[in-house]
N, C-alpha and C positions, 0 to 999 in steps of 0.2 A: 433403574435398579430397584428393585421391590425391597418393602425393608420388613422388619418383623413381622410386623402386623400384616402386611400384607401378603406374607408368605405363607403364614396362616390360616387365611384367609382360602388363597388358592389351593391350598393343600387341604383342608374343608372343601370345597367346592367340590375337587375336581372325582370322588369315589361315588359322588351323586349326579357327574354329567352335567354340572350346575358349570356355566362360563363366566371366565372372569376376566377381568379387562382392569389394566392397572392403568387408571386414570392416569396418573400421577409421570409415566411416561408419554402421556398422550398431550396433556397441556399443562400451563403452570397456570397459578394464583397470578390475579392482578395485583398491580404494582400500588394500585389504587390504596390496598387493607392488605393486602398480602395473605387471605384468605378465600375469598369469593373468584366467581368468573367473570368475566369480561365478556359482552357477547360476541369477538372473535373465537376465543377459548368454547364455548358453547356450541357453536356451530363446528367446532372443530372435533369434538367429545361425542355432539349427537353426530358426526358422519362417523366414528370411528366402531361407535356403539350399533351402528346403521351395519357398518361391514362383517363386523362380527354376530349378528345378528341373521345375515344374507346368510352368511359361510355354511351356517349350520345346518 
């Protein structure tokens, strides 16, 4: 679910054709800091950024 700021975001991008990829369903923060990625989450964000990238 996108939240403010991110709706914003999309809603910015999208009248310039600019894509946007809401991280934030794609992977979580490690448990580690509860901010950064883990390099499972990583490989998981660059394939997702990868497809959406192909699409286009």
């Amino acid at each position: 679910m996108l939240g403010a700021n991110d709706r914003m975001y999309k809603h910015s991008a999208t009248p310039f054709g600019v894509a946007f990829l809401d991280a934030g369903s794609v992977v979580r923060s490690s448990d580690l800091d509860g901010f950064h990625l883990d390099a499972y989450a990583h490989r998981i964000l660059a394939a997702s950024i990868e497809r959406a990238i192909v699409k286009r």
